[in-house]
N, C-alpha and C positions, 0 to 999 in steps of 0.2 A: 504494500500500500504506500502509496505516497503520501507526505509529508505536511498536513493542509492547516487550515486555520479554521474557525467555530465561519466563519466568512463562506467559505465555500460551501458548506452546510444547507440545505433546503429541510425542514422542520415540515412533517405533515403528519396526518392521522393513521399509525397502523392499520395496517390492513389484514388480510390473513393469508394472502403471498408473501409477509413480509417472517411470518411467523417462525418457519426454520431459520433462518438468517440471524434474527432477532433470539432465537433459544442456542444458537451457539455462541452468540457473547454471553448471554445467563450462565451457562454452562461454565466458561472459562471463570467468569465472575466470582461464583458464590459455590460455598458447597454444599448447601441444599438450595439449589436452583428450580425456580416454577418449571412446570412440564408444557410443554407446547399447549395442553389442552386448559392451562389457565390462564395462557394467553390469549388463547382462541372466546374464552368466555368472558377478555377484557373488550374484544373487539368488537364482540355480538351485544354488551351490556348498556343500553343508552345512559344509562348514569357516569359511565366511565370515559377516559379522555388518554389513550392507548398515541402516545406518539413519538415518529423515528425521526432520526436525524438520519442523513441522507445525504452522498454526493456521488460522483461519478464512481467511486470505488465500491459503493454499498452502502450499509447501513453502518453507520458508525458509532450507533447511541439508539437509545430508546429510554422513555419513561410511561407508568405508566400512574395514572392519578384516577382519582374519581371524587364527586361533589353532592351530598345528601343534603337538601334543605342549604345552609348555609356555611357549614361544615366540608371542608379538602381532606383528601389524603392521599399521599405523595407514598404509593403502594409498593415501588421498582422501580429503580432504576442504573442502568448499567452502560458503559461507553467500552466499545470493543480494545482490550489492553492495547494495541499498537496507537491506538489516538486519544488515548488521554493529553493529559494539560497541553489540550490543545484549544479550550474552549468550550468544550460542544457540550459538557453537563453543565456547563453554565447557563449555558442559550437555553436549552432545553428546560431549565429551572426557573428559568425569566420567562422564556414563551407560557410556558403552565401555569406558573404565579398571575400574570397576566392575566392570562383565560379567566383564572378561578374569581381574582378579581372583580373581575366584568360582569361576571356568574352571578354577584353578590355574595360571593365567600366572606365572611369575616377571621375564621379562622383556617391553618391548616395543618396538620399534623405529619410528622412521618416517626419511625422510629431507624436507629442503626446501632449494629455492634459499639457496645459502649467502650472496648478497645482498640478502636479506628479513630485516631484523637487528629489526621489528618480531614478526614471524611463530617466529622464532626464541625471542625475549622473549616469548612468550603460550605455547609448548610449555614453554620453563623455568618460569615460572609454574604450571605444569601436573606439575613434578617431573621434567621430561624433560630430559637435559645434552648435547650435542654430544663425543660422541664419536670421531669421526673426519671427513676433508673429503676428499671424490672429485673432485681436479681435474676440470672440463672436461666434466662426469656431465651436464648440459642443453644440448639445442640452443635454439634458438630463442627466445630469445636465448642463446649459451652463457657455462656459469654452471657454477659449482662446485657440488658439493653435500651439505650438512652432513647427516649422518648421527648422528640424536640416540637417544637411551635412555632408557630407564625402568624400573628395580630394584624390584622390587615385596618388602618388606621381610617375607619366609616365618623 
């Protein structure tokens, strides 16, 4: 893959041709990674907002979120390892936040491995605080897990 910037990037709504593409950055990602078929039920879901990041190479990101009443939640998300900090979980966090925004979200929620203290610094970045920590909440390896927020200022 070549070597791009969050610039080259084109942001749209997964699809379900995008779904293998998009479960083999899961797969590399996480090590309990969602199965194709729960991302197939992010795509069918009208409440949900299932989107890749995209350039000539492929997919090089996806998140997927979703919005109950006035309530986000930032479900998945993963940037294929050869293009990270490159941008594109950025965009992809801006494009979403955005969305939910608009939506009339007032709050949004994600959780992550509460020993990822880089991962954690790129959500604060992003406006999001760690508001509570769920002992013991990941297996494999188990890991606590920080549950962060986002005040969307109405």
């Amino acid at each position: 893959m070549r070597n791009t910037d969050a610039t080259d990037i084109v942001i749209r709504r997964m699809s379900e041709e995008d779904i293998p593409e998009v479960h083999a950055i899961e797969t590399t990602s996480f090590t309990m990674p969602w199965s194709e078929v729960l991302f197939l039920n992010e795509v069918r879901n009208p409440l949900s907002r299932p989107m890749v990041a995209r350039d000539d190479d492929g997919i090089a990101g996806y998140l997927c979120a979703s919005l109950i009443i006035d309530e986000g939640h930032i479900l998945d998300v993963a940037v294929h390892p050869s293009r990270r900090r490159q941008g594109i979980g950025g965009r992809l966090i801006r494009e979403t936040l955005d969305h939910l925004g608009q939506q009339g979200c007032r709050t949004v929620f994600l959780e992550v491995r509460a020993s990822h203290d880089g991962i954690i610094g790129f959500y604060e970045q992003a406006g999001f605080r760690v508001i509570q920590v769920r002992k013991c909440y990941y297996v494999s390896p188990i890991d606590d897990a920080a549950i962060m927020e986002l005040r969307f200022n109405k």
